[in-house]
C-alpha positions as CSV (number, residue, x, y, z in Angstrom):
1,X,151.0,-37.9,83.9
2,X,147.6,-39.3,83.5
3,X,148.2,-39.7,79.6
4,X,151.6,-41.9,80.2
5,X,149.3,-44.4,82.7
6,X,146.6,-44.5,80.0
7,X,148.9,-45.7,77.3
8,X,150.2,-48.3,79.6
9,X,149.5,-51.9,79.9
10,X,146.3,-52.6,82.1
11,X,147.4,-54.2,85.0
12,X,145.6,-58.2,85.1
13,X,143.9,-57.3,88.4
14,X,141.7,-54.7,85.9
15,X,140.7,-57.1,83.3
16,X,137.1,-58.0,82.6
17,X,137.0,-60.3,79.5
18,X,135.2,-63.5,79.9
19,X,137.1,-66.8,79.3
20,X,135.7,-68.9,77.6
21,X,135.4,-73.2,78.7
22,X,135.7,-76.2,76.3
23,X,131.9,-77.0,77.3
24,X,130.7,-73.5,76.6
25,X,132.5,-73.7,73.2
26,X,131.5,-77.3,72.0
27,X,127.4,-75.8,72.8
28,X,128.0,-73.1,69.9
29,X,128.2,-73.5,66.0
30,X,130.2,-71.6,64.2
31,X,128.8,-69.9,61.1
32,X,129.9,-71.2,57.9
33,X,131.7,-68.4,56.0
34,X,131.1,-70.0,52.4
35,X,127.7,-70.0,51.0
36,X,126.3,-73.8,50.6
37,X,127.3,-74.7,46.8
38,X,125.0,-74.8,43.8
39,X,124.9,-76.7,40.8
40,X,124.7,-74.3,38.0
41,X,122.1,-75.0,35.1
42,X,122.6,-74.3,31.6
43,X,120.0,-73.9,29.0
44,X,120.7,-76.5,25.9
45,X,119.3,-77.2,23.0
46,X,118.7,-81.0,21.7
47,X,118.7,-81.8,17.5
48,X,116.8,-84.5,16.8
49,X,118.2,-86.7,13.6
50,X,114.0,-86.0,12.1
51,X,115.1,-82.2,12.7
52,X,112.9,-81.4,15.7
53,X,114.4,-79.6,18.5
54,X,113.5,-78.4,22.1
55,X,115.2,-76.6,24.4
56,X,116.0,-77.9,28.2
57,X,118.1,-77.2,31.3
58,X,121.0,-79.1,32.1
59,X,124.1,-79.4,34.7
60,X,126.0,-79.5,31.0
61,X,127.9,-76.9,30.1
62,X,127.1,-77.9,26.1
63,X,124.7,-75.6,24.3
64,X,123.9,-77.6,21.7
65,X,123.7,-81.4,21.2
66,X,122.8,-83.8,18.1
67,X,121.0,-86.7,18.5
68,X,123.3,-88.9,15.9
69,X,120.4,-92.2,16.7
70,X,116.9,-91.7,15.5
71,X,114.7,-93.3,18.2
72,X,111.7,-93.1,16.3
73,X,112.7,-96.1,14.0
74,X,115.2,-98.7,15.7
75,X,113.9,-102.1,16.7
76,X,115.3,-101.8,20.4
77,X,113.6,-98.7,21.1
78,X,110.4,-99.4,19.4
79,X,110.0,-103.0,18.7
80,X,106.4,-103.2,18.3
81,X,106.8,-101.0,15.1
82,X,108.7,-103.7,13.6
83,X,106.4,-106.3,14.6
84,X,103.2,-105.6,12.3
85,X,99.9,-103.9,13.1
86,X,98.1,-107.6,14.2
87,X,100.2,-107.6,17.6
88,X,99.2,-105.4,20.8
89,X,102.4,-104.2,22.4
90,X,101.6,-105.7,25.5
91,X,101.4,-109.5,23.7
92,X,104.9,-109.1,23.0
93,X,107.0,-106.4,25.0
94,X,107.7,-106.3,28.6
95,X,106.7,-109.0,31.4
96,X,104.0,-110.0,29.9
97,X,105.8,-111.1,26.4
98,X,108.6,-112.7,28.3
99,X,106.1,-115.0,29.9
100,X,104.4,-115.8,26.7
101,X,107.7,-116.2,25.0
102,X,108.5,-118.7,27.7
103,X,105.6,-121.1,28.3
104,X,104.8,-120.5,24.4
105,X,105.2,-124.4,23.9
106,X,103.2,-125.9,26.4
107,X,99.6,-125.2,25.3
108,X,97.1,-124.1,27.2
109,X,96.7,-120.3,25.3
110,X,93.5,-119.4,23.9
111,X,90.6,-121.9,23.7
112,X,92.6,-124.8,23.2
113,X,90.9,-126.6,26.7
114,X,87.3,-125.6,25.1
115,X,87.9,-127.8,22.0
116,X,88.7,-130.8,24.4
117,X,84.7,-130.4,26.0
118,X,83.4,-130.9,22.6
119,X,83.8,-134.4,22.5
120,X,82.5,-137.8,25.5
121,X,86.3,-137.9,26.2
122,X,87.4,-134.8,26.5
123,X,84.4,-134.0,28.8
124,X,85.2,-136.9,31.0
125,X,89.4,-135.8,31.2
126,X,87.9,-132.2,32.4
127,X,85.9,-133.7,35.0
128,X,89.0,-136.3,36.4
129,X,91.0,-133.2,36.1
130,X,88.4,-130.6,38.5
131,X,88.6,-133.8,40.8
132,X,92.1,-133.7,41.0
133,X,92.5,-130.5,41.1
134,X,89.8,-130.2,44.1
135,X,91.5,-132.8,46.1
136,X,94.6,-130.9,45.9
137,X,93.4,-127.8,46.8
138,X,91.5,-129.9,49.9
139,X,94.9,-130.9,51.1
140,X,96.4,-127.3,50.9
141,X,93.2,-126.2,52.7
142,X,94.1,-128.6,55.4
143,X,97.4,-127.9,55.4
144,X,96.9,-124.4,55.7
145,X,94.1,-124.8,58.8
146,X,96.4,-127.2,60.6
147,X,99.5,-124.6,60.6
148,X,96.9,-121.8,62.1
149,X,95.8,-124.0,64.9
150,X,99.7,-124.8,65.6
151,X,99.5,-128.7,64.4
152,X,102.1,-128.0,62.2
153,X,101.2,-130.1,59.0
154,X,103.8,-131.2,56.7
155,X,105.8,-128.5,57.0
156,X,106.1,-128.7,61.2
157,X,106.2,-125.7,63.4
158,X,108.1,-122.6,62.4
């Protein structure tokens, strides 16, 4: 008779499982069952158009892949090859170019100034010029002193 009331149901008045609450729940993380994903890496190997190769690893799935553009010899990737052996790079490519290319009209590159102090008048123009340029900078000084001290200057309290 004992082996019929062991197959039976438990009764709820013998039950012993925890139950679980919302708050006990939202306190635990649940494992993730997939592992976190990868990017998989491929070795492939770039032709140059001059026949050099090397070998690197990519996210491509492509083994191989031919350069159809040599880099060595067109004018946008190397200008300064085109340009002549008298020119430094830096006269002529990047920010430095751009601002000669732009004020390239107005003078004022090289020595030109110098050849000006070699004569009575152009000595005389320097000198009105440092004045001028002294009485400017005076003003900014001022400008600048009366701000700090909270007078406010031309441009009035900020």
């Amino acid at each position: 008779m004992s082996a019929v009331l062991s197959l039976a149901r438990p009764s709820s008045s013998s039950l012993t499982t925890a139950v679980s609450t919302s708050q006990s729940r939202a306190l635990q993380q649940s494992r993730r069952v997939l592992p976190n994903p990868f990017a998989p890496h491929f070795p492939q190997t770039v032709f140059h158009v001059d026949g050099s190769t090397f070998t690197h690893y990519t996210t491509s799935p492509r083994s191989l892949f031919k350069l159809t553009k040599d880099t060595t010899n067109t004018p946008l990737w190397n200008a300064t090859r085109f340009l002549g052996e008298a020119e430094e790079e830096d006269a002529v490519t990047g920010r430095l170019g751009r601002f000669n290319r732009r004020f390239e009209g107005l003078g004022g590159s090289g020595s030109a100034w110098l050849e000006q102090a070699d004569t009575e008048e152009g000595v005389e123009a320097l000198k009105k010029m440092q004045i001028e340029a002294q009485a400017v900078m005076g003003t900014h000084k001022q400008e600048k002193e009366d701000v700090k001290k909270g007078k406010g200057g031309k441009r009035g309290k900020r």
